[in-house]
C-alpha positions as CSV (number, residue, x, y, z in Angstrom):
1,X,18.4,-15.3,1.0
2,X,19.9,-13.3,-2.0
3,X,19.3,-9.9,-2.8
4,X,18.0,-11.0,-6.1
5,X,15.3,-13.4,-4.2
6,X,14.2,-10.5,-1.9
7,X,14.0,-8.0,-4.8
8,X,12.0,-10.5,-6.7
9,X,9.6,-11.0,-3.5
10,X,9.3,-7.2,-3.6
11,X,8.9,-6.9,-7.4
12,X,5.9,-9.8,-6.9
13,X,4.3,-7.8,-3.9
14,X,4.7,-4.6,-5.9
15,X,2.9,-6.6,-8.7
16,X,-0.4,-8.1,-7.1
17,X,-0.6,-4.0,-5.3
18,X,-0.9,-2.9,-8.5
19,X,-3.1,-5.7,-10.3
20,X,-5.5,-5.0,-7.2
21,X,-5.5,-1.4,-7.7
22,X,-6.4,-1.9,-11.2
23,X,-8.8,-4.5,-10.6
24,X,-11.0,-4.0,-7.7
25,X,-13.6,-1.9,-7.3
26,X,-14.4,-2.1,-3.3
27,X,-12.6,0.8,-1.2
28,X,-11.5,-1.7,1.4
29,X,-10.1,-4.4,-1.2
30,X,-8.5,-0.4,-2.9
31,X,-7.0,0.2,0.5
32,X,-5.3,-3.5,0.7
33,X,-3.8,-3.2,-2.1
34,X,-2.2,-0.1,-1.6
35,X,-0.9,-1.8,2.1
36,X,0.5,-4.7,-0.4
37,X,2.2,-2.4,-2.8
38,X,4.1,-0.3,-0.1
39,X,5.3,-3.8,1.8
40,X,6.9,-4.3,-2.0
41,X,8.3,-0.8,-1.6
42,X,9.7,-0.8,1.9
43,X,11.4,-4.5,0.9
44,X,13.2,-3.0,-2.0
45,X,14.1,0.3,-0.5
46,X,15.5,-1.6,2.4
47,X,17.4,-4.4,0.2
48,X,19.0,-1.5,-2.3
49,X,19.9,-0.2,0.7
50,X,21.7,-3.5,1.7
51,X,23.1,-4.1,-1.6
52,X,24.1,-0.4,-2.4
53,X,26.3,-1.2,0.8
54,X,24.7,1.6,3.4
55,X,21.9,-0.8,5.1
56,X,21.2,2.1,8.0
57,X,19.8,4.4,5.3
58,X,17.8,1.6,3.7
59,X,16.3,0.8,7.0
60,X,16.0,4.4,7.8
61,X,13.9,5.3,4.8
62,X,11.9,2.0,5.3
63,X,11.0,3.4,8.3
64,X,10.1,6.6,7.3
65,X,7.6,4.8,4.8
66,X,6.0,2.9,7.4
67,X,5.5,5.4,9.3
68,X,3.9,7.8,6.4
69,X,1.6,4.2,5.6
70,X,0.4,4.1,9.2
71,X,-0.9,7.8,8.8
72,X,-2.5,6.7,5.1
73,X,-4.2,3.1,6.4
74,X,-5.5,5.0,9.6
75,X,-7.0,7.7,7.6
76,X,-8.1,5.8,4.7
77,X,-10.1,3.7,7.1
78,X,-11.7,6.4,8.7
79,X,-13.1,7.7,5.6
80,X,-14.2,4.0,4.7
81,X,-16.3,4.2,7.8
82,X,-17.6,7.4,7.0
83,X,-18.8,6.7,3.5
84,X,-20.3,2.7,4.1
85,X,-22.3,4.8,7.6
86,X,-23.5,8.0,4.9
87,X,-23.9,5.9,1.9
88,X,-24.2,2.3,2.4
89,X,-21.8,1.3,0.0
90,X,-18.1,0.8,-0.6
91,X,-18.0,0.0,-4.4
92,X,-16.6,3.1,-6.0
93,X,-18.8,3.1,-9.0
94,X,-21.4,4.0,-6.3
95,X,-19.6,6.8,-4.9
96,X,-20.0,9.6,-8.0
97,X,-23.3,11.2,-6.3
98,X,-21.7,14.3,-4.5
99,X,-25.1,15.1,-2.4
100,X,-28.0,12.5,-0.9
C-alpha cells in the first residue's frame, strides 16, 4: 500500500471520530469515537514517520499514543460505570444535575 492510501485510511478514521463526537450523545458511543479518532492518529503519525524517512520515531510516538489511550479508555470506562450505577443513564443531556 502507498503512503497516500494509508494517510487517506487515517484521514477517513480521523473523519467518522470526529463526526461521532459531534453526533452522538451516549457516553459510551462518546468514548468510541474518541478510540476511532486516535487509531486515525497513531496511522498517520506512524506513516509521516515512514514517509518523512525516520520510521523508528513514527513508531515510537505511535506507541507512546497508545499507551497514553490505554490510560484514557480504561479511565473513561470506569467513570461510565460510575455514572450509569449513580444515575441510570449515559446520554449526556441527562448528566447536567450536579446532586441527586
Amino acid at each position: 500500500m502507498t503512503t497516500t492510501a494509508v494517510l487517506a485510511a487515517a484521514v477517513g478514521l480521523i473523519g467518522i471520530g470526529l463526526g461521532g463526537l459531534l453526533l452522538s450523545r451516549h457516553l459510551l458511543k462518546l468514548l468510541i469515537a474518541v478510540q476511532i479518532l486516535t487509531k486515525g492518529l497513531i496511522l498517520a503519525v506512524a506513516t509521516a514517520g515512514y514517509a518523512g524517512g525516520a520510521p523508528a520515531l513514527g513508531q515510537s510516538i505511535a506507541l507512546a499514543i497508545l499507551v497514553a489511550d490505554a490510560i484514557i479508555i480504561a479511565i473513561g470506562l470506569a467513570l461510565i460505570v460510575q455514572i450509569q450505577q449513580r444515575l441510570g443513564t449515559l446520554d449526556i443531556a441527562d448528566l447536567t444535575v450536579l446532586r441527586r
